[in-house]
C-alpha positions as CSV (number, residue, x, y, z in Angstrom):
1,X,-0.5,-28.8,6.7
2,X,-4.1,-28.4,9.0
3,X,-3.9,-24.6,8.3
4,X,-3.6,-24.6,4.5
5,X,-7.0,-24.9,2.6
6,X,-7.6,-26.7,-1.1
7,X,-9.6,-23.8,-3.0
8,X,-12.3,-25.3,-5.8
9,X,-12.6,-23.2,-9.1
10,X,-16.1,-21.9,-7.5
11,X,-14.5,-20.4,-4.9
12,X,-12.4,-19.0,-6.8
13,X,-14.2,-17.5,-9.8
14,X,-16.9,-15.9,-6.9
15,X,-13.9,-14.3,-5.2
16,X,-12.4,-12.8,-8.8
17,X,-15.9,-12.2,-10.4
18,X,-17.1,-9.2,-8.2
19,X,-20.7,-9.4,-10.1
20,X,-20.9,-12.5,-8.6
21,X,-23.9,-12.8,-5.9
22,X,-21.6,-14.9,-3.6
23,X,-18.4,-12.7,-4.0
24,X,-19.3,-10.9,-1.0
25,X,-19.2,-13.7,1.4
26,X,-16.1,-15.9,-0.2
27,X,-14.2,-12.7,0.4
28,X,-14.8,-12.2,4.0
29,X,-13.2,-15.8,4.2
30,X,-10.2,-14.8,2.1
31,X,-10.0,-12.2,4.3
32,X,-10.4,-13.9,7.5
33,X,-9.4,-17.0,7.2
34,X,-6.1,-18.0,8.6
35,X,-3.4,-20.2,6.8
36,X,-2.5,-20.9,3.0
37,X,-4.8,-20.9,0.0
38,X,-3.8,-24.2,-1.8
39,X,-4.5,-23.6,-5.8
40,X,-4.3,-27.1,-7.5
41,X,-3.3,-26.1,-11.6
42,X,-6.3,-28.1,-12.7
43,X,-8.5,-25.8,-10.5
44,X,-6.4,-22.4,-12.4
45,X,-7.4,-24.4,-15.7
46,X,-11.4,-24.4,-14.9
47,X,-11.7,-21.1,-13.6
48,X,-10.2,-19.9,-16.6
49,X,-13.0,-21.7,-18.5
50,X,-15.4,-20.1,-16.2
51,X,-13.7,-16.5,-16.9
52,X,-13.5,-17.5,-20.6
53,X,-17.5,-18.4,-21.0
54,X,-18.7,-15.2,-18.8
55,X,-16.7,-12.6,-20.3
56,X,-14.3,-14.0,-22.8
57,X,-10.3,-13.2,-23.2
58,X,-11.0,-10.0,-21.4
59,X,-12.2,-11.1,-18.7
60,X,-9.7,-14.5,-18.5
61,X,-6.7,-11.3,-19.0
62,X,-8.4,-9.4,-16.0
63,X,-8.4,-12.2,-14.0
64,X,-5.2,-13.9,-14.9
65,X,-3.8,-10.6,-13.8
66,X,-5.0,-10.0,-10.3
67,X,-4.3,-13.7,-9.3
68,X,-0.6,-13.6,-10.2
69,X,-0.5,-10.6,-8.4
70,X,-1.9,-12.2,-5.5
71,X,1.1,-14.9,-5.9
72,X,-0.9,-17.7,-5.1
73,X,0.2,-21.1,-3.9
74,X,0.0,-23.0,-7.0
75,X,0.2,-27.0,-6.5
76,X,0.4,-29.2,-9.4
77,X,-1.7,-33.2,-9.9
78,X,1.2,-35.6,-10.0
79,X,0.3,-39.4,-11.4
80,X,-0.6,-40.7,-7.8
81,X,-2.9,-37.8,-7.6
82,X,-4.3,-38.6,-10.9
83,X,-4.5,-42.7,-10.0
84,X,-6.2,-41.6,-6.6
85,X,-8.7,-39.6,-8.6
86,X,-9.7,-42.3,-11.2
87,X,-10.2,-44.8,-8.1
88,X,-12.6,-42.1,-6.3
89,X,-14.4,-41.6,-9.9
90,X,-14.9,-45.2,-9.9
91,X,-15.7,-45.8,-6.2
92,X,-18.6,-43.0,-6.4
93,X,-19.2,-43.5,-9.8
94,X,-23.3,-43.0,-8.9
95,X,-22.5,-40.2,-7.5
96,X,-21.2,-38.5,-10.6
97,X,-18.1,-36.7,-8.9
98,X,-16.2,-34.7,-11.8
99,X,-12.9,-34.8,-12.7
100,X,-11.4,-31.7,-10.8
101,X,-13.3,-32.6,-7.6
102,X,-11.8,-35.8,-7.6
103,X,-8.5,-34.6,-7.6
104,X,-9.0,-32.1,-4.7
105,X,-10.4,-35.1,-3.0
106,X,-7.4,-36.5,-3.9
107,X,-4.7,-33.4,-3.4
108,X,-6.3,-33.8,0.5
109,X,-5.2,-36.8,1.4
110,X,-2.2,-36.5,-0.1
111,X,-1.4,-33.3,1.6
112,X,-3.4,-33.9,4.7
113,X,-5.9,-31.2,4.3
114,X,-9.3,-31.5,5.9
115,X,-10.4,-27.7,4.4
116,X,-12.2,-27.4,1.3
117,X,-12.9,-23.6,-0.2
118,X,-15.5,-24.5,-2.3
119,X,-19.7,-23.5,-3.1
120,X,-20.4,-26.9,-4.8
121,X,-20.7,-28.8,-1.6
122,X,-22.4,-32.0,-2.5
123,X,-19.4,-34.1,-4.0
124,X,-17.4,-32.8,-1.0
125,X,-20.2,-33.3,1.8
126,X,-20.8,-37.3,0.1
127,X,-17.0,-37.9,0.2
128,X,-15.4,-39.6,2.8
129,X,-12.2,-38.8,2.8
130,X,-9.2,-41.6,4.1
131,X,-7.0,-39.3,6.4
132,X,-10.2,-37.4,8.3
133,X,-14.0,-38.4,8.8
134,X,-14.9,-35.6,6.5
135,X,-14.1,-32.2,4.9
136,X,-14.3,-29.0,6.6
137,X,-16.1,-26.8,4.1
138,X,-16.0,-23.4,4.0
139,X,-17.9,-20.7,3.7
C-alpha cells in the first residue's frame, strides 16, 4: 500500500472549506498526487466537528455531501488499532499526541503507509513510526 496516503481531519477540512487560507495548496496535492486517499472514520467524525463549529449543520450538510460524492476510501479503527493507539498515547505521553493522531499513527503501521496528508505536522514529524524511519508528510 506505498501509494495510498492516511489523510488527517486538517487536511481534510482545508480541502472542503474553500475559505480556508490553505485550501489552495492541499488541493493542488489532491489533484496531483498519485494513489489512494485513505479516510480513517474517526478522521470523517472530527472534520465534521470542525464543519459543525465553523458553520454549523449547514455547513456539516454541504460537506457531508460533496465527500460522498467524491466516494472516498473510508477505513475503519479496529481494537488492535485502538490498543496500538493507547500504547503510542502512553509512550509519547509528554508529547501530548491526541487521540485521532494516534490512530493514524496507528492505521500506518498497520497498513504500511509511510504518507501522511496532514497541516498539523508536529505529532507526525516527533513520531517514529515501527515499519519506516519516519512519515512522509505532505503538503
Amino acid at each position: 500500500m506505498t501509494s495510498s496516503v492516511l489523510i488527517d481531519s486538517s487536511f481534510l477540512y482545508a480541502l472542503y472549506d474553500y475559505s480556508d487560507r490553505r485550501h489552495e495548496l492541499v488541493e493542488r496535492v489532491a489533484r496531483t498526487r498519485a494513489g489512494t486517499f485513505v479516510i480513517p472514520n474517526v478522521v470523517l467524525t472530527e472534520t465534521t466537528f470542525l464543519f459543525s463549529r465553523s458553520g454549523g449543520v449547514p455547513a456539516v450538510a454541504r460537506f457531508l455531501h460533496e465527500f460522498v460524492n467524491a466516494e472516498p476510501r473510508l477505513q475503519g479503527v479496529t481494537i488492535a488499532v485502538l490498543q496500538r493507539a493507547r500504547d503510542i498515547m502512553i509512550a509519547y505521553h509528554d508529547s501530548r499526541f491526541d487521540f485521532v493522531d494516534c490512530c493514524l499513527m496507528a492505521l500506518a503501521e498497520q497498513l504500511q503507509i509511510t504518507q501522511i496528508g496532514t497541516l498539523d505536522r508536529r505529532d507526525f514529524a516527533i513520531y517514529r513510526p515501527t515499519h519506516c524511519d519516519y512519515f512522509d508528510l505532505l503538503p
